[in-house]
C-alpha positions in Angstrom: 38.2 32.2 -39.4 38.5 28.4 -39.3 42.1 28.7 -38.1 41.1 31.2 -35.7 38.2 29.1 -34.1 40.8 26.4 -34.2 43.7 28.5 -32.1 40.6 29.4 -29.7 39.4 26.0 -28.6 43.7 25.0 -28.2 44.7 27.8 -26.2 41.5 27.7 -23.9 42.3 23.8 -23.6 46.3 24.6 -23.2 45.1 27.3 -20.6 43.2 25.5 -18.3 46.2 23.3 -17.4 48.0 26.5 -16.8 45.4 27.6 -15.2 45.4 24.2 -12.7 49.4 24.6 -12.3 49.6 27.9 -11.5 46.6 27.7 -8.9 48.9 25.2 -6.8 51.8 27.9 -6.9 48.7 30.3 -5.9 48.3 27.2 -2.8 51.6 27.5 -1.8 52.0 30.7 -1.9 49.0 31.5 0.2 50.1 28.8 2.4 53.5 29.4 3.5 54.2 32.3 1.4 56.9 30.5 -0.7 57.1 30.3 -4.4 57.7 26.7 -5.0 60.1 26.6 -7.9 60.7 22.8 -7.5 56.3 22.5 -8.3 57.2 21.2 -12.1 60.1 18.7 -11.1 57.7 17.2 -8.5 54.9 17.2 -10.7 56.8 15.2 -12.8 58.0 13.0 -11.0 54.2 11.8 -10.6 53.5 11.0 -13.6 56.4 8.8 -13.7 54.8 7.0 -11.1 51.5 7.1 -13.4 53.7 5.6 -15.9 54.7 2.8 -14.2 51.6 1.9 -12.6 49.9 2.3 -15.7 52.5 -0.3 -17.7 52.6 -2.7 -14.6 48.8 -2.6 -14.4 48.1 -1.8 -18.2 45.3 0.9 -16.7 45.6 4.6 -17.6 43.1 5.8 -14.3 45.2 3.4 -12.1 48.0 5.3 -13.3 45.9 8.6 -13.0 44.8 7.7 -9.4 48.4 7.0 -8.6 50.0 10.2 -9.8 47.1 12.3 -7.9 48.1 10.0 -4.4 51.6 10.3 -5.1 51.3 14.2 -5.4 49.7 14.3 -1.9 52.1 12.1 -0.4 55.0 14.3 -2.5 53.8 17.4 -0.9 53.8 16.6 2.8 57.1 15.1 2.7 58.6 18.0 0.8 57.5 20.6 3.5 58.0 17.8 6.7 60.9 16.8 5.0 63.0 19.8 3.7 60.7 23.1 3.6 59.9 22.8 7.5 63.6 23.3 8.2 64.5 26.1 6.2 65.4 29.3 7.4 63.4 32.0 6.7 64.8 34.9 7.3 65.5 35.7 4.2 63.4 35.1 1.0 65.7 33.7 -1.4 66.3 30.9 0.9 63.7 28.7 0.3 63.9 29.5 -3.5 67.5 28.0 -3.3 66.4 25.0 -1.3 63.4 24.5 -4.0 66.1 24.7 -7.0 68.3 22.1 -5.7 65.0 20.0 -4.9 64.7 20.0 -8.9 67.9 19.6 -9.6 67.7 16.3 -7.3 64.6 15.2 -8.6 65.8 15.4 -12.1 68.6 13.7 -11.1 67.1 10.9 -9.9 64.4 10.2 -12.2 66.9 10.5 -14.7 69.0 7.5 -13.1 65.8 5.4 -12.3 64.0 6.2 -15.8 66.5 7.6 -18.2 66.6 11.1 -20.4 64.6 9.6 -23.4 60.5 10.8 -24.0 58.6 8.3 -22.9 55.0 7.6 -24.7 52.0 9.0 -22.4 48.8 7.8 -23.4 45.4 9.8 -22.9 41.9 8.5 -22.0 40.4 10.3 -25.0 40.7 10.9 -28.5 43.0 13.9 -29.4 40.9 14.1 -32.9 39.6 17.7 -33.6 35.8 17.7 -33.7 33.9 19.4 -36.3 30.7 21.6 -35.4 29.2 23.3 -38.2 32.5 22.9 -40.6 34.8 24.3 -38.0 37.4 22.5 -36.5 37.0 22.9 -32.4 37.9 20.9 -29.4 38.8 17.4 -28.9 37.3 15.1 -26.1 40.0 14.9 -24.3 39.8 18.8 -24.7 36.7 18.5 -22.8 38.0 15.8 -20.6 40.5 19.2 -19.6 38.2 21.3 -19.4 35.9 19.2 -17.0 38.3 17.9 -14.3 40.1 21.5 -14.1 36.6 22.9 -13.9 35.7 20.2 -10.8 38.9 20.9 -9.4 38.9 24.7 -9.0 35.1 24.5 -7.7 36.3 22.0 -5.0 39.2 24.0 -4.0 36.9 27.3 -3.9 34.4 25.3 -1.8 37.1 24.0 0.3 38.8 27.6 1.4 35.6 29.5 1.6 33.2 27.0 3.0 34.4 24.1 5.1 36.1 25.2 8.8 39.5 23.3 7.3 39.5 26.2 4.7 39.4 28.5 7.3 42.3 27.1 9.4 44.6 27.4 6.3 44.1 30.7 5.3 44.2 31.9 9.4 47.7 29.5 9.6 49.3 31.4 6.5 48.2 35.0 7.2 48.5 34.8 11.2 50.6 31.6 12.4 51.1 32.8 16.1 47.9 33.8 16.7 46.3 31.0 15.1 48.1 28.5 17.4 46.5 30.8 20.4 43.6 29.8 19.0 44.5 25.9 18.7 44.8 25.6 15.6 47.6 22.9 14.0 49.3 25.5 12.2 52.0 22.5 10.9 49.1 20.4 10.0 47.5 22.9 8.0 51.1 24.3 6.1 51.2 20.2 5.4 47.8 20.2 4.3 48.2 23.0 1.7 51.6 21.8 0.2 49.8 18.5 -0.3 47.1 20.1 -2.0 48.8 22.1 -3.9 51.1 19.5 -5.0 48.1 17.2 -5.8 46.9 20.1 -8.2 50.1 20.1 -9.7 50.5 16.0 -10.5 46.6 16.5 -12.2 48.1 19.8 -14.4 51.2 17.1 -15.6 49.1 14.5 -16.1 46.8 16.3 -18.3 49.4 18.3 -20.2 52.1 16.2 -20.6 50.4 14.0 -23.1 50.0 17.0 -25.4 54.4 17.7 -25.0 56.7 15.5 -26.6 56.3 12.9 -24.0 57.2 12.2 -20.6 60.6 13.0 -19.8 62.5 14.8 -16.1 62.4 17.4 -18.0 58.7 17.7 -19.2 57.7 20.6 -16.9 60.1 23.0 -17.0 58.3 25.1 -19.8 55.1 24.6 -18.3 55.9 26.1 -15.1 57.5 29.0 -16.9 54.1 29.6 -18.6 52.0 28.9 -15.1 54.5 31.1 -12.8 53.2 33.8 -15.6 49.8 32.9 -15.1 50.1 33.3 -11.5 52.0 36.5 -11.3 49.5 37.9 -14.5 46.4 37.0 -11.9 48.1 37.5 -8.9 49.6 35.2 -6.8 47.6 35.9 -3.9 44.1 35.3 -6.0 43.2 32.0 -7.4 40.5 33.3 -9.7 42.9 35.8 -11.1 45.3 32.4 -11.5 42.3 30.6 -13.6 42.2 34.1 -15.6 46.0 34.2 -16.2 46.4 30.7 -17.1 44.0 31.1 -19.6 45.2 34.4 -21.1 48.6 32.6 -21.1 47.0 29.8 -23.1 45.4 32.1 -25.8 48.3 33.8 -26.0 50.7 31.0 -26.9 48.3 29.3 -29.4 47.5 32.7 -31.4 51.6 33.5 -31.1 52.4 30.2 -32.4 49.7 29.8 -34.9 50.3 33.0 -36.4 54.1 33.9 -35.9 55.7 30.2 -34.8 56.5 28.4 -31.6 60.0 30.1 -31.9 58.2 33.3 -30.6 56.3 31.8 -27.6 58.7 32.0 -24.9 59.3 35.6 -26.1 55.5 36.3 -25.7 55.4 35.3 -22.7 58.4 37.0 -21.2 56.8 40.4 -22.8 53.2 39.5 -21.0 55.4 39.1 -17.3 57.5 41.9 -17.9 54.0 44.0 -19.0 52.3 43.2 -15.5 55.3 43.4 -13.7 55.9 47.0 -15.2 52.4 48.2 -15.0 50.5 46.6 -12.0 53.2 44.0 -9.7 51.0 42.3 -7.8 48.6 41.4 -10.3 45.9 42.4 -12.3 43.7 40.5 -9.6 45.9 42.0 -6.5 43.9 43.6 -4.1 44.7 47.0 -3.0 46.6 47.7 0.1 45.4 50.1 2.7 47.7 53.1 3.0 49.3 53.6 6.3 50.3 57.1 7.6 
């Protein structure tokens, strides 16, 4: 039972960074519906820039502070930059454009930093608190757990409650007549990607302390695990992205508490294939009107 409680509290705390990540693939997605396959590569590369403003500065929430501007800044200037000119006529266009994004970011970070881990501290103790002899969260557990939990409240309040909110969701789901209606349809797409992108440098800099280490590399199985939370929840929902990161998260901690971490990326390959098989969009897709 101990154990159990244990696997809980780890794969609730592993599943709200999922959870995070794969609600900025949910951002982009909703924004200029693209599945950003280069989200783990940028993240990353924020949290290098946390790393070096943190050792230049010896401050972890300078560093913290940094990676979270630098992810805004990242975001615009990948969709100004490269995503804006990007044909979209077909689909797997911008999925090839976003996989040589990683590849280049990789690349360079590499160069610049090197292919070792790098240390990457945390603002908390990782030490397992006991409540009533059972071995549950850490603080920086609840540190997680907090700052995913502001996060997702802001960005609910933002899209359902503020008039910017409003001018995203009418730019993604009706550009044309959006800009009939004056509304900066390029601003907005700019908007989101930063957002999104923001979301994603908080999800690295809150999980990649609990990896091996900071390295170009660092992401890569994290987005595999978000991209299943997203498409579990459906892309087009972000509460069904908090559900699926967290379902992801419980289901790599019990897998690799009770069977080993070899199994984990074959647990999570069954769980996409499952919702892929049995309901596509999403178990928080809604239903599509049927046309005659």
């Amino acid at each position: 039972m101990e154990r159990f409680v244990f696997l809980t509290f780890d794969g609730l705390s592993r599943g709200a960074v999922y959870a995070a990540f794969a609600l900025a693939l949910v951002l982009i997605w909703r924004a200029a519906r693209i599945v950003n396959f280069a989200q783990g590569a940028m993240a990353v590369a924020t949290a290098y820039v946390a790393y070096s403003v943190s050792a230049s500065t010896g401050s972890y929430w300078l560093g913290f502070l940094a990676a979270l501007a630098a992810g805004l800044l990242l975001g615009a200037v990948v969709d100004r930059a490269v995503m804006r000119f990007v044909d979209h006529a077909s689909p797997l266009n911008p999925v090839i454009v976003a996989l040589g994004l990683v590849l280049l970011i990789q690349a360079v970070l590499g160069m610049i930093y090197g292919n070792e881990f790098r240390p990457a501290g945390t603002p908390f103790s990782r030490a397992a608190l006991t409540v009533g002899g059972f071995a549950v969260g850490s603080p920086y557990d609840l540190f997680v757990f907090v700052t995913v939990g502001v996060v997702m409240v802001a960005l609910a309040w933002i899209f359902a409650r503020t008039p910017v909110g409003l001018r995203m969701r009418a730019a993604a789901f009706a550009p044309e007549v959006s800009r009939l209606l004056g509304v900066n349809v390029g601003g907005m797409l700019a908007l989101g990607w930063a957002l999104a992108s923001g979301v994603g440098a908080l999800a690295a800099m809150l999980v990649i302390p609990t990896e091996l280490g900071l390295h170009p590399n660092a992401m890569d199985l994290v987005f595999v695990s978000a991209f299943t939370a997203a498409v579990v929840g459906g892309l087009d929902s972000p509460p069904g992205a908090v559900v699926g990161g967290l379902v992801v998260g419980l289901l790599l901690s019990y897998v690799s508490g009770y069977a080993g971490s070899d199994l984990t990326p074959l647990a999570v390959l069954v769980l996409l294939l499952a919702v892929l098989l049995v309901r596509p969009g999403g178990l928080f897709a809604s239903v599509a009107a049927r046309r005659v």
